[in-house]
C-alpha positions as CSV (number, residue, x, y, z in Angstrom):
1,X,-14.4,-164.6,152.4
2,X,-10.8,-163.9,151.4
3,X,-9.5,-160.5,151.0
4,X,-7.9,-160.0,147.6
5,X,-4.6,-157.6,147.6
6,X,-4.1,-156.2,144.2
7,X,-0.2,-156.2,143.6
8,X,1.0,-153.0,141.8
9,X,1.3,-153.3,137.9
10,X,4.8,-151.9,136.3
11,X,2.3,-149.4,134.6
12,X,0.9,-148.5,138.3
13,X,4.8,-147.9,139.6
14,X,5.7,-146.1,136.6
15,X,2.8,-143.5,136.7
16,X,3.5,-143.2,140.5
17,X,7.3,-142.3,139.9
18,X,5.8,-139.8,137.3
19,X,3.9,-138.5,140.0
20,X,6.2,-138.2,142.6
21,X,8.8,-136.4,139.8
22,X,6.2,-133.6,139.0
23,X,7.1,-130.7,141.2
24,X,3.7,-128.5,142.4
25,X,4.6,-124.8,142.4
26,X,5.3,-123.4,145.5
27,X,1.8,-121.7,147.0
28,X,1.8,-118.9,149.3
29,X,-1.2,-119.0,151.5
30,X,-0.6,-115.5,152.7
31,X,-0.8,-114.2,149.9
32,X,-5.2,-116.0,149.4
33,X,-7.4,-113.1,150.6
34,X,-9.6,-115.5,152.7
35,X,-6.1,-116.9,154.4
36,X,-5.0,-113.4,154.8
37,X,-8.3,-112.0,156.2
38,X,-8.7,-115.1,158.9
39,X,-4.7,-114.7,159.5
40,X,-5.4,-110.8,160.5
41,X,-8.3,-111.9,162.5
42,X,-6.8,-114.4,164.3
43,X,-4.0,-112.1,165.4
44,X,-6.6,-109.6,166.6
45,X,-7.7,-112.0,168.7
46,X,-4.4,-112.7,170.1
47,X,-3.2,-108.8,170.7
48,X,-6.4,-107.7,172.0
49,X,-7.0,-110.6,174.3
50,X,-10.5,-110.7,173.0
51,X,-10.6,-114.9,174.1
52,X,-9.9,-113.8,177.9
53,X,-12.8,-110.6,177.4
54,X,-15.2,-113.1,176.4
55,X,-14.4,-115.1,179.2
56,X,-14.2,-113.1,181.8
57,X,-18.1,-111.4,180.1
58,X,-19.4,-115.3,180.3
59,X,-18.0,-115.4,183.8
60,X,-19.3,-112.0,185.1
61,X,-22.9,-112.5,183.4
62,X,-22.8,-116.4,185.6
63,X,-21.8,-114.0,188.9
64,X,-24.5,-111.6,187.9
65,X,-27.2,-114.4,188.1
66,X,-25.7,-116.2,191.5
67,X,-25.4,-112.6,193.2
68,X,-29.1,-111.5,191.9
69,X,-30.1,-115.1,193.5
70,X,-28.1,-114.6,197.0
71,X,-29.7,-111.5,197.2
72,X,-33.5,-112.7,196.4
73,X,-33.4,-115.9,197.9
74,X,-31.4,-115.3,201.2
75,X,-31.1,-111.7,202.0
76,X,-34.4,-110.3,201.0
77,X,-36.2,-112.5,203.0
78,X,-34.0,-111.3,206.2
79,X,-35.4,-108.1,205.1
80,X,-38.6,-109.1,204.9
81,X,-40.1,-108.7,208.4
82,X,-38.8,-105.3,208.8
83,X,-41.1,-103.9,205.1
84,X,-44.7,-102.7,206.0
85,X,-46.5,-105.3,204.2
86,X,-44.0,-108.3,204.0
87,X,-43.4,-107.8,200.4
88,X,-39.8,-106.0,199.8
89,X,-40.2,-106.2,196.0
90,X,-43.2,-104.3,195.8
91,X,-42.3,-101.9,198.6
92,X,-43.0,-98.4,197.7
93,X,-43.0,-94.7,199.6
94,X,-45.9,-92.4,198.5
95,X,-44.5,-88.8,198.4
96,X,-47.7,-87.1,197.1
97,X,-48.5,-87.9,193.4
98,X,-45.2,-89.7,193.5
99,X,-44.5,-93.9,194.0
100,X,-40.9,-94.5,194.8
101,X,-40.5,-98.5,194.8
102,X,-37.5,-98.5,197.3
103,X,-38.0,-102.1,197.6
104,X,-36.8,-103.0,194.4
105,X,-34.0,-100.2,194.7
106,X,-32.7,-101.8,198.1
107,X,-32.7,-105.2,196.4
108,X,-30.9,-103.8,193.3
109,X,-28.4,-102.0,195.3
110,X,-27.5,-105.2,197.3
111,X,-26.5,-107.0,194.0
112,X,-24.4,-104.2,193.3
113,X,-22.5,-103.9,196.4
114,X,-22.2,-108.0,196.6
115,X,-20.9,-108.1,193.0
116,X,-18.6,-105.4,193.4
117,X,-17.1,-106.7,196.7
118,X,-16.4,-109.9,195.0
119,X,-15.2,-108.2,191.6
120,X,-13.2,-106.2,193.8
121,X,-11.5,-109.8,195.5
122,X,-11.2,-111.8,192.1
123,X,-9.0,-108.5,190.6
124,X,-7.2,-108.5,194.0
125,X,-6.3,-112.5,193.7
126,X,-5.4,-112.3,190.2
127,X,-3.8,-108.9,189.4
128,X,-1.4,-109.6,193.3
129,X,-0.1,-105.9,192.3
130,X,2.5,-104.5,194.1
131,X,1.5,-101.2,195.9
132,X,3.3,-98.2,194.6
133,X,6.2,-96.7,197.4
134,X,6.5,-93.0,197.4
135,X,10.0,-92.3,197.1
Protein backbone atom coordinates (compact mmCIF):
# COMPACT_ATOMS: atom_id res chain seq x y z
CA UNK A 1 0.00 0.00 0.00
CA UNK A 2 1.57 3.33 -0.91
CA UNK A 3 1.16 6.28 1.31
CA UNK A 4 -0.26 9.25 -0.57
CA UNK A 5 1.40 12.85 0.46
CA UNK A 6 -1.01 15.58 -0.32
CA UNK A 7 1.22 18.57 -1.63
CA UNK A 8 -0.06 21.96 -0.32
CA UNK A 9 -2.44 23.88 -2.74
CA UNK A 10 -1.59 27.79 -3.40
CA UNK A 11 -5.11 28.20 -1.72
CA UNK A 12 -3.66 25.98 1.41
CA UNK A 13 -0.30 28.40 1.54
CA UNK A 14 -2.23 31.47 1.18
CA UNK A 15 -4.75 30.77 4.03
CA UNK A 16 -1.70 29.64 6.17
CA UNK A 17 0.19 33.02 5.60
CA UNK A 18 -3.34 34.60 6.60
CA UNK A 19 -3.04 32.72 9.58
CA UNK A 20 0.23 33.19 10.64
CA UNK A 21 -0.40 37.32 9.91
CA UNK A 22 -3.41 37.35 12.34
CA UNK A 23 -2.05 38.51 15.63
CA UNK A 24 -3.98 36.81 18.91
CA UNK A 25 -4.32 39.43 21.65
CA UNK A 26 -2.13 39.18 24.33
CA UNK A 27 -3.91 36.98 27.34
CA UNK A 28 -2.92 37.39 30.85
CA UNK A 29 -3.46 34.23 32.69
CA UNK A 30 -3.02 35.99 36.03
CA UNK A 31 -5.49 37.79 35.57
CA UNK A 32 -8.29 34.07 35.04
CA UNK A 33 -9.73 33.51 38.50
CA UNK A 34 -9.10 29.66 38.29
CA UNK A 35 -5.21 30.56 37.23
CA UNK A 36 -5.14 33.02 39.95
CA UNK A 37 -6.71 30.85 42.70
CA UNK A 38 -4.33 27.59 41.72
CA UNK A 39 -1.30 30.31 41.37
CA UNK A 40 -2.02 31.46 45.25
CA UNK A 41 -2.35 27.92 46.20
CA UNK A 42 0.54 26.71 44.72
CA UNK A 43 2.66 29.40 46.46
CA UNK A 44 1.08 28.39 49.83
CA UNK A 45 2.47 25.34 49.27
CA UNK A 46 5.82 26.59 48.58
CA UNK A 47 6.01 29.23 51.82
CA UNK A 48 4.40 27.02 54.19
CA UNK A 49 6.40 23.92 53.29
CA UNK A 50 3.20 22.07 53.32
CA UNK A 51 4.97 19.12 50.60
CA UNK A 52 7.78 18.55 53.35
CA UNK A 53 4.71 18.40 56.39
CA UNK A 54 2.96 15.90 54.47
CA UNK A 55 6.03 13.98 54.16
CA UNK A 56 7.42 13.96 57.16
CA UNK A 57 3.25 13.04 58.56
CA UNK A 58 3.44 9.89 55.89
CA UNK A 59 6.85 9.23 57.31
CA UNK A 60 5.99 9.52 61.11
CA UNK A 61 2.53 7.51 60.71
CA UNK A 62 5.15 4.48 58.74
CA UNK A 63 7.44 4.90 62.20
CA UNK A 64 4.37 4.78 64.20
CA UNK A 65 3.37 1.32 62.82
CA UNK A 66 7.27 -0.31 62.80
CA UNK A 67 7.73 1.08 66.54
CA UNK A 68 4.05 -0.31 67.64
CA UNK A 69 5.40 -3.65 65.84
CA UNK A 70 9.03 -3.65 67.65
CA UNK A 71 7.28 -3.21 70.72
CA UNK A 72 4.51 -6.09 70.23
CA UNK A 73 6.45 -8.51 68.49
CA UNK A 74 9.93 -8.27 70.18
CA UNK A 75 9.71 -6.55 73.48
CA UNK A 76 6.46 -7.62 74.93
CA UNK A 77 7.21 -11.03 74.62
CA UNK A 78 10.66 -10.38 76.77
CA UNK A 79 8.07 -9.10 79.08
CA UNK A 80 6.09 -11.72 79.03
CA UNK A 81 7.44 -14.18 81.60
CA UNK A 82 7.70 -11.62 84.20
CA UNK A 83 3.27 -10.74 83.95
CA UNK A 84 1.11 -12.99 86.31
CA UNK A 85 -0.65 -14.87 83.75
CA UNK A 86 1.68 -14.66 80.56
CA UNK A 87 -0.64 -12.21 78.90
CA UNK A 88 0.95 -8.48 79.01
CA UNK A 89 -1.96 -7.10 76.93
CA UNK A 90 -4.54 -8.09 79.14
CA UNK A 91 -2.59 -7.47 82.32
CA UNK A 92 -4.54 -5.61 84.85
CA UNK A 93 -4.21 -4.55 88.84
CA UNK A 94 -7.53 -4.77 90.81
CA UNK A 95 -7.55 -1.80 93.30
CA UNK A 96 -11.00 -2.48 94.78
CA UNK A 97 -13.95 -1.77 92.37
CA UNK A 98 -11.23 -0.47 90.15
CA UNK A 99 -9.36 -2.42 86.83
CA UNK A 100 -6.22 -0.70 85.83
CA UNK A 101 -4.90 -2.51 82.59
CA UNK A 102 -1.16 -1.63 83.19
CA UNK A 103 -0.42 -4.10 80.53
CA UNK A 104 -1.61 -2.23 77.76
CA UNK A 105 -0.18 1.08 79.45
CA UNK A 106 3.49 -0.49 79.74
CA UNK A 107 3.16 -1.51 76.11
CA UNK A 108 1.85 1.94 75.07
CA UNK A 109 4.47 3.75 76.96
CA UNK A 110 7.28 1.63 75.24
CA UNK A 111 6.08 2.93 71.74
CA UNK A 112 6.32 6.23 73.06
CA UNK A 113 9.64 6.28 74.54
CA UNK A 114 11.05 4.19 71.28
CA UNK A 115 9.47 6.71 68.87
CA UNK A 116 10.53 9.63 70.68
CA UNK A 117 14.16 8.40 71.03
CA UNK A 118 14.29 7.99 67.35
CA UNK A 119 12.27 11.33 66.63
CA UNK A 120 14.74 12.77 68.86
CA UNK A 121 18.00 11.18 66.46
CA UNK A 122 16.28 11.96 62.92
CA UNK A 123 15.86 15.99 64.20
CA UNK A 124 19.50 15.59 65.63
CA UNK A 125 20.83 14.22 62.03
CA UNK A 126 19.01 16.56 60.02
CA UNK A 127 18.67 19.92 61.95
CA UNK A 128 23.07 19.38 62.89
CA UNK A 129 22.36 22.75 64.96
CA UNK A 130 25.04 24.40 66.38
CA UNK A 131 24.70 24.71 70.29
CA UNK A 132 24.33 28.16 71.52
CA UNK A 133 27.78 29.63 73.48
CA UNK A 134 27.07 31.85 76.38
CA UNK A 135 29.06 34.88 75.89
Amino acid sequence: MAIKIKTPSKLDIVNMKQLQSIKMPNVNLKNIPHVRILAEFKEFLKEYKVVGLAVAFIMGAAATDLVKSLVNNVVMPLVTPFVPGAEWQTATLKLGPFVIGWGAFLAALINFIILAFVVFMVSKMVLKEAKVTKK
